[in-house]
C-alpha positions as CSV (number, residue, x, y, z in Angstrom):
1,X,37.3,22.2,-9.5
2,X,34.5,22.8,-6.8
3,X,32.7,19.8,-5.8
4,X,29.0,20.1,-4.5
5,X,28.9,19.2,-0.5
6,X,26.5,16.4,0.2
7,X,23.5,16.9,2.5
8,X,20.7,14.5,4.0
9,X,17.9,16.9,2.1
10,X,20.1,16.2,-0.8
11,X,20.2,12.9,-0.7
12,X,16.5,12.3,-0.1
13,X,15.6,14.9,-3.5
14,X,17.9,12.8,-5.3
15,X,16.0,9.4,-4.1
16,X,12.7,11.1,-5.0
17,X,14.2,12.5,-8.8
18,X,15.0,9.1,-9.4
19,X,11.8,6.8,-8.1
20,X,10.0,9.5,-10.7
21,X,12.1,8.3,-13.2
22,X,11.4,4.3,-12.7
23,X,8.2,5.2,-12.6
24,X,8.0,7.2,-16.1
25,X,9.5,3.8,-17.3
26,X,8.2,1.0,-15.3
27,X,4.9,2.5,-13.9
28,X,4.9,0.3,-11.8
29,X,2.9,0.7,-8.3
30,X,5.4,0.1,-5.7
31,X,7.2,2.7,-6.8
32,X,4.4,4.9,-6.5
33,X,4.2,3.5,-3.0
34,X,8.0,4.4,-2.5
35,X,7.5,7.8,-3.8
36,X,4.5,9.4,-1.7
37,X,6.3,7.4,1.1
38,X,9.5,9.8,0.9
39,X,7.3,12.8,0.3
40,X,5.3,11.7,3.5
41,X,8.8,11.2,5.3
42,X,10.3,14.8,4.1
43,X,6.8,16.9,4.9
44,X,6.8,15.3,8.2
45,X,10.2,15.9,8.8
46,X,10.2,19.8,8.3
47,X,6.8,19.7,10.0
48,X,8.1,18.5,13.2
49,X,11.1,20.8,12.9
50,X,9.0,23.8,13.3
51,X,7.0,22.5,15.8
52,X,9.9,21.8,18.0
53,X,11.5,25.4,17.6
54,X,8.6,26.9,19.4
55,X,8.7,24.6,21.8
56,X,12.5,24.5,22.9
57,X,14.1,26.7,25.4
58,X,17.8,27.1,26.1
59,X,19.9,29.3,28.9
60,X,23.5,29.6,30.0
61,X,25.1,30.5,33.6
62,X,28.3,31.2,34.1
63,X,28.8,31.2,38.0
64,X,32.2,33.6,38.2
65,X,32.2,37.2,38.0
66,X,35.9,37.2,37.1
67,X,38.8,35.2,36.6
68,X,42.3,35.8,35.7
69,X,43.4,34.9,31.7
70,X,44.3,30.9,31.1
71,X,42.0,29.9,33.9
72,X,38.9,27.6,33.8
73,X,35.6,29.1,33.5
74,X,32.4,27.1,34.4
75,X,29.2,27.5,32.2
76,X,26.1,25.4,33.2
77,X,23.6,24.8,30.1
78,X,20.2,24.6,30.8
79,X,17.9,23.4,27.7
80,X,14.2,21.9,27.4
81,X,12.1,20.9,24.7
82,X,8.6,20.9,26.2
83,X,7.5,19.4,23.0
84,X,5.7,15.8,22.5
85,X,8.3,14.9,19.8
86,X,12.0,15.2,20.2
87,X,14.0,16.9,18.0
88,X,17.0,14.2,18.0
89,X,19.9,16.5,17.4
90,X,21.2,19.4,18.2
91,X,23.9,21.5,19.0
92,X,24.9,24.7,21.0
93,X,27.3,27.9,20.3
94,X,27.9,30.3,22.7
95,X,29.9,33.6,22.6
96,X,31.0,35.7,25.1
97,X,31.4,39.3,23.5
98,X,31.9,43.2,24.0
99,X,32.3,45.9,21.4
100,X,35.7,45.2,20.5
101,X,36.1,41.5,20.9
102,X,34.8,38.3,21.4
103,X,35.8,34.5,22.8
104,X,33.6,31.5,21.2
105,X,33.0,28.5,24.1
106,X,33.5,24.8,22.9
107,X,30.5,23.7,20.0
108,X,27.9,21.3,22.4
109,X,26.3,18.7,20.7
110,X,22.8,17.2,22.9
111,X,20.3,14.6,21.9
112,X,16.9,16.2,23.4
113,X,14.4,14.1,25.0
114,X,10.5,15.5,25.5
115,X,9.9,16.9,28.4
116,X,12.8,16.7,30.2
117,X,15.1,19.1,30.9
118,X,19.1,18.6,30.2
119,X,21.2,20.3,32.5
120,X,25.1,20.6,31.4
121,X,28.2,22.2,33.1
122,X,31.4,22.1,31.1
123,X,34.5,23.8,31.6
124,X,37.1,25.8,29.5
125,X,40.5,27.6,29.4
126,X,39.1,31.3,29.2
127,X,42.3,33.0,26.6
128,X,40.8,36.4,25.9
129,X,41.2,39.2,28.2
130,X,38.7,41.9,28.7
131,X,35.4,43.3,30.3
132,X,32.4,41.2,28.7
133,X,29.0,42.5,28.2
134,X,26.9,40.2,26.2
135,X,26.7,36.9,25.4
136,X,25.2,35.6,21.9
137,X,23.6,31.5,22.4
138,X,23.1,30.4,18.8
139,X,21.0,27.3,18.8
140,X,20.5,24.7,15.9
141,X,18.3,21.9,15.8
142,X,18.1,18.9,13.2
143,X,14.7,16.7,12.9
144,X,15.3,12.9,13.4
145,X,16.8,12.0,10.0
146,X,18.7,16.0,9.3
147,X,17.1,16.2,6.6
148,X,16.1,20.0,7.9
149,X,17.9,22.0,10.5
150,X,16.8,25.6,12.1
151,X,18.9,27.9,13.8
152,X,17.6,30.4,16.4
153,X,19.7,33.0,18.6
154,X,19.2,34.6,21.6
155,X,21.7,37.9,23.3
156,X,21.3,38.1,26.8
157,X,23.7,40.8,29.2
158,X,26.8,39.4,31.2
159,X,29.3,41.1,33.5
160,X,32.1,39.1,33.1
161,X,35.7,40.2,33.9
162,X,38.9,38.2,33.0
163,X,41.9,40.0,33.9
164,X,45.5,40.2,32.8
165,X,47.5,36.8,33.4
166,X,50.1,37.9,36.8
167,X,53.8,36.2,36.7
168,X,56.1,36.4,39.1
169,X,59.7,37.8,38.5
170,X,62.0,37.1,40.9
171,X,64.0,39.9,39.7
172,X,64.1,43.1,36.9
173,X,66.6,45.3,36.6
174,X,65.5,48.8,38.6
175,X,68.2,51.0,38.8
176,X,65.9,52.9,41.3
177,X,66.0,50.3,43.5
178,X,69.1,50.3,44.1
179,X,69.2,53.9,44.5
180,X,72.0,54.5,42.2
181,X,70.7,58.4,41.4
182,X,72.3,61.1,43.9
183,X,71.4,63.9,42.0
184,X,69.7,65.9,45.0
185,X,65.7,66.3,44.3
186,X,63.3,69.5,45.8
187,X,60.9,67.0,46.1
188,X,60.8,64.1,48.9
189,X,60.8,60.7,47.3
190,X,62.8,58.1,47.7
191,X,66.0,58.4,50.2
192,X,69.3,57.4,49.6
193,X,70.3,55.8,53.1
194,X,73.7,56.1,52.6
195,X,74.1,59.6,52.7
196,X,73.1,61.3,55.4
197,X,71.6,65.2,55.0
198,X,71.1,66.3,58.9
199,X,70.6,65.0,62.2
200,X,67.9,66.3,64.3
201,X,65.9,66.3,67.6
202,X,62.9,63.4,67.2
203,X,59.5,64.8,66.5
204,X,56.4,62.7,67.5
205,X,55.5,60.4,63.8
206,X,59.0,60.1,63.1
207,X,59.9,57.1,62.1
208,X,61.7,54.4,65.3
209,X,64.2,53.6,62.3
210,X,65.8,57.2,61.5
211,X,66.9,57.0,65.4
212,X,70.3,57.7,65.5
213,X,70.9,55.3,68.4
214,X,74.5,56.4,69.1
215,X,73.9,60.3,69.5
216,X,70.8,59.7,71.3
217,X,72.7,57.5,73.7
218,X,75.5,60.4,74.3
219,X,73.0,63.2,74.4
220,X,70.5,61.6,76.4
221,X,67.8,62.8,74.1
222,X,66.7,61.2,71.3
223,X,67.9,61.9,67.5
224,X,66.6,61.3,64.1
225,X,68.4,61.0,60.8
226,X,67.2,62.5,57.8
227,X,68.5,61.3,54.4
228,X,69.2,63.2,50.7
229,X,66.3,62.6,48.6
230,X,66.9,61.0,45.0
231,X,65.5,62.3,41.6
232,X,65.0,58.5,41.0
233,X,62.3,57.7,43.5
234,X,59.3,56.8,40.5
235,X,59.7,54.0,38.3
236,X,57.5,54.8,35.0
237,X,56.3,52.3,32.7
238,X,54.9,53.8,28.9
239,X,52.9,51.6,26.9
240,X,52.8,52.0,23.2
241,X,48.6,51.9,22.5
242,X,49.2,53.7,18.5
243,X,46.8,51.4,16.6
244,X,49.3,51.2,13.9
245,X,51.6,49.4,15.7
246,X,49.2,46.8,16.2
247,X,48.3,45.8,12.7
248,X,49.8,42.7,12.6
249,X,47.8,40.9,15.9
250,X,44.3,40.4,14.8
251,X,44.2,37.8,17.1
252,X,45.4,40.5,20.1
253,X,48.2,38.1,21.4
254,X,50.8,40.3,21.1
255,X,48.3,43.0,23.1
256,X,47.3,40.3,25.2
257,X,51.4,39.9,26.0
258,X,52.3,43.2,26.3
259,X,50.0,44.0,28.9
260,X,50.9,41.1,30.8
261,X,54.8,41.5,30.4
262,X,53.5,45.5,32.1
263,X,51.8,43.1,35.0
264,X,54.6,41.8,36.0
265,X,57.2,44.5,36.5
266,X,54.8,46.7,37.7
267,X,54.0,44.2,40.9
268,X,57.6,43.7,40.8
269,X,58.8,47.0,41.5
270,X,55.5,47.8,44.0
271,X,57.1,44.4,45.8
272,X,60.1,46.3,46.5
273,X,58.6,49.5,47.4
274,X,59.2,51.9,44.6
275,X,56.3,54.1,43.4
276,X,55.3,53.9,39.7
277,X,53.5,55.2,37.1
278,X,52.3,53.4,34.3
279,X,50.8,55.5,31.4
280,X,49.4,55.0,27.4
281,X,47.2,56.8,25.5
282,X,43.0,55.9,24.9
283,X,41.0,58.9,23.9
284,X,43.7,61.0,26.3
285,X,46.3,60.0,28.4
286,X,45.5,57.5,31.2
287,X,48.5,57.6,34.1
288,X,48.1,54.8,36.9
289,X,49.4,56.0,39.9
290,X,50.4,53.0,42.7
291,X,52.4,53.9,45.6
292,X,52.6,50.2,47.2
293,X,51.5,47.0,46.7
294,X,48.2,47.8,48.4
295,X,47.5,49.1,44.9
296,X,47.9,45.8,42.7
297,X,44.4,45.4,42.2
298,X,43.8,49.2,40.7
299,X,46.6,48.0,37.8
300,X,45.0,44.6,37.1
301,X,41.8,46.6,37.1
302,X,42.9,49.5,34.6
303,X,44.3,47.4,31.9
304,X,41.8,44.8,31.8
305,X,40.3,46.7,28.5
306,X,43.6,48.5,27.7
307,X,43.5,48.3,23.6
308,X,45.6,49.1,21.0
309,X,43.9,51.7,19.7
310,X,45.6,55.2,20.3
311,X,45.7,57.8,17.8
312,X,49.3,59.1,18.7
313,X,52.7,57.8,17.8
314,X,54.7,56.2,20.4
315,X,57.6,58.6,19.9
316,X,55.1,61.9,20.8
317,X,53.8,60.1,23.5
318,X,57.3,59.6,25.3
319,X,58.6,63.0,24.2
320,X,55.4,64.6,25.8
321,X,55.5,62.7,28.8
322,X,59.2,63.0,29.9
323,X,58.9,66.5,30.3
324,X,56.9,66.2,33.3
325,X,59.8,64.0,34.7
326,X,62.7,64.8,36.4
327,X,66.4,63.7,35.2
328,X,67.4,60.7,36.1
329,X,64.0,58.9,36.5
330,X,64.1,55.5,35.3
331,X,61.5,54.4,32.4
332,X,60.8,50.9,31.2
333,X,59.0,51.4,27.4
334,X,56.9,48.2,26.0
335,X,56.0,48.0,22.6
336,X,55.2,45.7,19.4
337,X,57.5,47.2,17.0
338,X,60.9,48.8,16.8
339,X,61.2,51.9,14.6
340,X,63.9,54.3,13.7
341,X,61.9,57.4,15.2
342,X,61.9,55.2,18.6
343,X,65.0,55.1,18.8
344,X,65.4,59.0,17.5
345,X,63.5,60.0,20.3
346,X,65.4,58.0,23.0
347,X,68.7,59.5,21.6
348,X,67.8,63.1,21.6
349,X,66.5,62.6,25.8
350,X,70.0,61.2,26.6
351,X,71.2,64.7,27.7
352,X,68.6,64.3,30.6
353,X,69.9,61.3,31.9
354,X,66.8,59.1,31.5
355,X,67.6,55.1,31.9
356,X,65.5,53.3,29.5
357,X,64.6,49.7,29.6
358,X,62.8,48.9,26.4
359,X,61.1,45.7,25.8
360,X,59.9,44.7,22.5
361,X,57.0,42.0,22.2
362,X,56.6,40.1,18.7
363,X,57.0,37.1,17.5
364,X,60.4,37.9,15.7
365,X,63.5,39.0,17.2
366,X,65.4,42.1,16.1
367,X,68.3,41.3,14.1
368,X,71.9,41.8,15.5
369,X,72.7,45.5,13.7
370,X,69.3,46.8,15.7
371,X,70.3,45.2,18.7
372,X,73.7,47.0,19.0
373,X,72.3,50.4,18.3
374,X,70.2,50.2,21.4
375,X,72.8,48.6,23.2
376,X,75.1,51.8,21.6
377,X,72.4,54.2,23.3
378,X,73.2,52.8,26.9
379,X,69.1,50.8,26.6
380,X,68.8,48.0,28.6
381,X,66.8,45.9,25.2
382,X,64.2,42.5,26.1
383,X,62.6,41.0,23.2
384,X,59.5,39.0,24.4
385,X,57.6,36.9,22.4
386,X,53.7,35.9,23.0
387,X,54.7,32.2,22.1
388,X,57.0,31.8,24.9
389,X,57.6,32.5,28.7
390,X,59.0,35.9,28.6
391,X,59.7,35.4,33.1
392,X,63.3,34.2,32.3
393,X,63.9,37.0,29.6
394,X,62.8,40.2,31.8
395,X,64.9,38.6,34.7
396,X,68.4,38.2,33.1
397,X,70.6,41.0,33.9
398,X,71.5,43.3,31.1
């Protein structure tokens, strides 16, 4: 059963209805007094409303440009009602929005005074990451009694940046980093220092650690060692972006996650000096290519508005892309969901050696029969969920 709300403007009809009904019984004067009172009070009431709308004004600043997910973000309100009645109560919403999301700020309520202005800053946890455009200020004024409100919005342009959340591993598995591939490579990568390919006279730029400080000593000219080059010297991290995967995360945690789970091995492995790749797909492949971790910034600055969008299975991405790879390399795969034609497509690369670390982000956990199958294919498994702190997960051994 549905019970009707009750409202000031209600109220006061109601109070009219039944003053017009005393005075069909009573006709009594006082009552006719009362009643043109309350029609007085209600015409005067929704007159001063909409003399006040044309007369307010109403702004918002925010004074960052960016700032990283889960930080504070200060907004300063500026409002005036330049009126000479004041329009008792009000109350502010602001959103910050682009074409593909949006993050409401904290409801404001403000009493407004004539002719003064009301300056406000508050400060909020910012949770939604992304490139923001627009911002939407929806204000709603209330005369004196709220008998009457009116609502008036106003979209101005913003440029506001909040980036993916960075944590700090103190350690994820890498096999290349601890240059366990010796399978010898055309190309020069990464070296493995503890085999030695040649010894040679130094050539100006050579590096003052390949000296070979013994020899030189003997020879009385200086030597350089050079080193067999790996087929594990890139690190690549795939991101699953196939839209269907992301059906269950309206509210984009589990995207949110994801990208920030990619964050933090990817500035983990550039912290030990191992190039990577990361790459998903968005109308087309996007690769991110950082060498060091001079290039930090260009990975917090690609995936800002990564989204799961992408028109192409998971599965065909990783198939397509691994045959630009050489044996051996080492890929890290992050995904939402676990699926039999994942882990088809991981078997059927085994005869090229990949190592695959695959980390799953969702809010439940596989159950035990999955999790020995991937442990079956030799994959190093991490189930992450956005609830949690997925640090001390990605760091335990597997």
């Amino acid at each position: 059963m549905g019970y009707i709300k009750s409202s000031p403007l209600r109220n006061m009809l109601v109070f009219i209805s039944l003053n017009l009904i005393v005075i069909s019984f009573t006709g009594s004067e006082f009552f006719y007094y009362v009643f043109f009172s309350l029609i007085l009070i209600t015409l005067l009431s929704f007159l001063l409303l909409q003399y006040n709308e044309k007369k307010m004004s109403h702004d918002i600043h925010i004074e960052q440009k960016s700032v990283i997910r889960g930080d504070d973000v200060e907004a300063e309100f500026h409002f005036k009602n330049s009126s000479l009645f004041s329009i008792s109560h009000g109350r502010l919403k602001c959103t910050l929005f682009n074409e593909e999301n949006n993050f409401p700020f904290p409801d404001l309520e403000l009493s407004f005074i004539p002719s003064i202005n009301i300056n406000k800053t508050i400060y909020f946890p910012m949770n939604k990451r992304g490139v923001f455009t627009n911002i939407r200020i929806e204000s709603t004024i209330q005369d004196p009694l709220r008998l009457f409100s009116k609502s008036f919005v106003r979209v101005k342009g913003a440029d506001f940046i909040v980036y993916p959340q960075v944590h700090e591993l103190a350690y994820f598995h890498v096999p290349v980093k601890g240059l366990q591939g010796t399978e010898r490579s055309r190309q020069r990568g990464q070296e493995d220092y503890s085999n030695i390919r040649k010894v040679r006279p130094y050539i100006a730029g050579d590096s003052h650690k390949r000296i070979h400080w013994k020899l030189s000593s003997k020879k009385n000219e200086v030597f350089v060692k050079e080193y067999e080059a790996t087929s594990s010297a890139k690190s690549y991290l795939i991101m699953d972006s196939f839209r269907e995967n992301y059906g269950h995360d309206p509210m984009n945690e589990i995207e949110d996650c994801l990208v920030e789970v990619t964050v933090a091995i990817a500035k983990y492995i550039l912290k030990h000096n191992v190039e990577s790749q990361i790459i998903f797909e968005s109308e087309g492949m996007s690769r991110i290519e950082n060498r060091d971790l001079s290039s930090f910034e260009n990975v917090l600055r690609s995936l800002v508005g990564f989204r799961g969008r992408g028109k192409m299975p998971f599965g065909q991405v990783i198939r397509e892309e691994t045959k630009k790879m050489e044996v051996n390399a080492f890929i890290t795969l992050v995904t939402p969901v676990y699926s039999d034609q994942l882990m088809d497509t991981l078997d059927g690369l085994k005869a090229r050696n990949f190592k695959f670390s695959l980390i799953i982000v969702n809010k439940e956990k596989l159950d035990q029969e999955k999790r020995d199958y991937v442990e079956a294919l030799g994959i190093d498994l991490y189930e992450v969920t956005p609830e949690g702190s997925f640090v001390e997960e990605l760091e335990t051994y597997k």
